[in-house]
C-alpha positions in Angstrom: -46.4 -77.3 30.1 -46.6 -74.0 28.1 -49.1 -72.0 27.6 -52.4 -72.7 27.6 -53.4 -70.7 24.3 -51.5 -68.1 22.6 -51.8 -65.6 19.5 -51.9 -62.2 18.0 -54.5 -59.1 18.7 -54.2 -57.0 15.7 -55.8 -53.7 15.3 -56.0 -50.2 16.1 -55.2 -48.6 19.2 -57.7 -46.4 20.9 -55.5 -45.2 23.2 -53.2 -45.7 25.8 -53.1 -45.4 29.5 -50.6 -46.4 32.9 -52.4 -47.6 36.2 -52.0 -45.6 39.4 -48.2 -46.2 40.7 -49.9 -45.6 44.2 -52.8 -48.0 43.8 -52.1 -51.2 41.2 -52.5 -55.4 42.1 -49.6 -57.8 41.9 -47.9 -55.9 38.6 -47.6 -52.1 37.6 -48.8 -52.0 33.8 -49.2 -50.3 30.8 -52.5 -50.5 29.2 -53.3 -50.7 25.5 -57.1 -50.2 24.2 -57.0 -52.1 20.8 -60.1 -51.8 18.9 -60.9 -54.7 16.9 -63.8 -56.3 15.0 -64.3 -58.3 18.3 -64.8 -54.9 20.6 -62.3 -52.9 22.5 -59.3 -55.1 23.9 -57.1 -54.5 27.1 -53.9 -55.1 26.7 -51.5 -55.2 29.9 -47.9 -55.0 29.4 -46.1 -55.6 32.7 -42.9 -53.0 33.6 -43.1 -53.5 37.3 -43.8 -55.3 40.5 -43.9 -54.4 44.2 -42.7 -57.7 45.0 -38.9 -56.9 44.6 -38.4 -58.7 40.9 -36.5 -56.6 38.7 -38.6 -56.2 35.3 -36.7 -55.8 31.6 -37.4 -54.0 28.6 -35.7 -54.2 24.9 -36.5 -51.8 22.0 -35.9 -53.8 18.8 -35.8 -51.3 15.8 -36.6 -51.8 12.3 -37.7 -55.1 12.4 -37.6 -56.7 8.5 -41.0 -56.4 6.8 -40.9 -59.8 4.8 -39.5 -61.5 7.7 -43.0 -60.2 9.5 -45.3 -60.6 6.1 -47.5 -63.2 6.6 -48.5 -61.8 10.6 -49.1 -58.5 8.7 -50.9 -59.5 6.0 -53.7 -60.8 8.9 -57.2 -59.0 9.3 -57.5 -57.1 12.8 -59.0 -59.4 15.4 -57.6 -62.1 17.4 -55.7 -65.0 16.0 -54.6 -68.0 17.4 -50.8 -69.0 16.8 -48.8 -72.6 16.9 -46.0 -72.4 19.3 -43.6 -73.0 16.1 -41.0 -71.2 13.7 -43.3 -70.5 10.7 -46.7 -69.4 12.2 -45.5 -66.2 12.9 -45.1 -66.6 16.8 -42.5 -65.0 18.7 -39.5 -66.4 20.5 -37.0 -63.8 22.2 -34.0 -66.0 21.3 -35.3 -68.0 18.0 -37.1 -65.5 15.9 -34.6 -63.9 12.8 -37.7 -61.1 13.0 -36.1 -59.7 16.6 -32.7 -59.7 15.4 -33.9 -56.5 13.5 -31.3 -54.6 11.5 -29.6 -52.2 13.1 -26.0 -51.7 13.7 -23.2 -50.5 11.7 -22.4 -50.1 7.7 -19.2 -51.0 6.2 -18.6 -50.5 2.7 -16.1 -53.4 2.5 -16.1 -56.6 4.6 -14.4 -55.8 8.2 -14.4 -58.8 10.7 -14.5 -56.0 13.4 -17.9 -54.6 12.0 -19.1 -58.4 11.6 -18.6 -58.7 15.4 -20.1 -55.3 16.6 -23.4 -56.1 14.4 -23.3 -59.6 15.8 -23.3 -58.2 19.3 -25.7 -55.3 18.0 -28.3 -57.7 16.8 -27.9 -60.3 19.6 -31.2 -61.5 21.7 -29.4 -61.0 24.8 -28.3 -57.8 23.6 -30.0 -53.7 24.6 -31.6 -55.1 28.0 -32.3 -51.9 30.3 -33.6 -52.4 33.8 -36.9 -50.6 33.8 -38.0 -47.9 36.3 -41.7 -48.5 35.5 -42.6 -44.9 33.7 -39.1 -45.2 31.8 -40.2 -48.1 30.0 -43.5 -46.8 29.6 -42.2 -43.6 28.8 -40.3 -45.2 25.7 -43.6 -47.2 24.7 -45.9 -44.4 24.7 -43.5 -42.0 22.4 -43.2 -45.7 20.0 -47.1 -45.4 19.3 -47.9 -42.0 19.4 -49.3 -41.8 15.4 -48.8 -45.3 15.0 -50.5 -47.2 12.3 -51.7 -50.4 14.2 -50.0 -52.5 16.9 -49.7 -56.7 16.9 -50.0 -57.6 20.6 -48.8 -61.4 21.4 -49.9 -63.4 24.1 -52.3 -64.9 26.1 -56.3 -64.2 25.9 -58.3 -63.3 29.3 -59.8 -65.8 30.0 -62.8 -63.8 31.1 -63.1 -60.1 28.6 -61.9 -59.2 25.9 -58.3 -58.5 26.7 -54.6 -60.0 26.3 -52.0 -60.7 28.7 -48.5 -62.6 29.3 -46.8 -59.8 27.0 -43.5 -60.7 27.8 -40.8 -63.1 27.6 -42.5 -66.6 28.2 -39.7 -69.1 29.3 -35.9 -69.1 30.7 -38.2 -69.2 34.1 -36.1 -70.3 37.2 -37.8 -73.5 39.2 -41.1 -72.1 41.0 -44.3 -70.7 40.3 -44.4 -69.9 37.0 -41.9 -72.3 35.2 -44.9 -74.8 34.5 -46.3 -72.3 31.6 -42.3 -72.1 30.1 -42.2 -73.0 26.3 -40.6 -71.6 23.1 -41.9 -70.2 20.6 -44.8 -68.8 22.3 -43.6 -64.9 24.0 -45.4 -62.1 24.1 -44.5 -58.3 23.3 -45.7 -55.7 21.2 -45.1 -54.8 17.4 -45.8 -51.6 16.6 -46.3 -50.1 13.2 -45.2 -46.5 12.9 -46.0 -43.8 10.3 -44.0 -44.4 6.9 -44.2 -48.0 7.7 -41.4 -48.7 10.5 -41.9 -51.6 12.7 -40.5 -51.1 16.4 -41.0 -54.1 19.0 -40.9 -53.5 22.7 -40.4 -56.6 24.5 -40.1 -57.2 28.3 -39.0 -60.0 30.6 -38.5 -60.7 34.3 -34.6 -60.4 35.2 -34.6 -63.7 36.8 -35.4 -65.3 33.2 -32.8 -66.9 31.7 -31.9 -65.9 27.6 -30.6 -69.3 27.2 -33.0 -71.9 27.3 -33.4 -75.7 25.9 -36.3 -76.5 23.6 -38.6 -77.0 26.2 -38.6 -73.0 27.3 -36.4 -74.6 30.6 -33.2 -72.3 31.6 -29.8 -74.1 30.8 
């Protein structure tokens, strides 16, 4: 079963903060205050857990404006998405948007460059272990000046706030492999000065980037 309800927070961030390293619940995050026609959002973004599973993070450059039109073109607030290919949800694996378009230039056809960008641009591609403040360290430097921010995942259910922003299936059997499902991850789009947009995406190491279409690990 996936998700219980999933979407976009769109607006302006008011600023951003980490929790104490010394003094945090079951997950060490970092916090996004998105204002919104709603009220101020909290936004938690996972990077780290005292429990002893390894936490993920991916930097997905330049990320192809018409491929992400129709999620810009939305008015700030919340907004439900469809777990499906064209309501602008995310899916680590599926979504063309996260292939981004990086990698190298070749003048003239090369095989060899083919390959490298095909690697480059893979979804299973540019994973770094994160050290908590590492990964928050590359977030924070990502939105300094930014322009707005498109936060995916799940609403509170109590607040104003969003959560699940992170890889949402490839779970291995236990706890949390119930709520696995495609086309419904969370992560962060961030829209830099000039225009840019940069996604920072993170998953749990035990989740699996190749998954059937029910989210399920294969």
């Amino acid at each position: 079963m996936p998700l219980t309800s999933y979407g976009v927070l769109v607006g302006r961030l008011i600023r951003f903060a980490r929790e104490d390293p010394d003094d945090f619940g079951s997950w060490y995050h970092g916090k996004l205050y998105v204002e919104a026609p709603g009220g101020e959002y909290e936004c938690a973004i996972d990077v780290s857990t005292p429990s002893g599973v390894p936490v993920q993070y991916r930097e997905v450059r330049n990320l192809n404006p018409q491929l992400f039109a129709s999620t810009a073109a939305k008015s700030d607030g919340w907004h439900l998405l469809a777990s499906t290919p064209t309501s602008g949800a995310l899916d680590y694996i599926r979504s063309p948007l996260l292939r981004g378009s990086g990698g190298c230039v070749s003048v003239v056809y090369s095989p060899l460059v083919a390959w490298i960008n095909a690697i480059l641009r893979s979804p299973r591609f540019g994973w770094v272990d994160s050290s908590a403040d590492k990964a928050l360290d590359l977030l924070e430097q990502r939105l300094l000046g930014c322009e707005r921010v498109y936060v995916f995942g799940a609403p509170y259910s109590t607040g104003l706030g969003v959560h699940d922003i992170h890889y949402n299936q490839g779970d291995p059997p236990g706890q949390f492999q119930h709520l696995d499902g495609i086309w419904q991850d969370g992560g962060t789009i961030i829209q830099r000065p000039g225009g840019e947009l940069v996604a920072f995406l993170t998953k749990f190491k035990p989740q699996s980037l190749n998954t059937d279409d029910n989210g399920l690990p294969v």
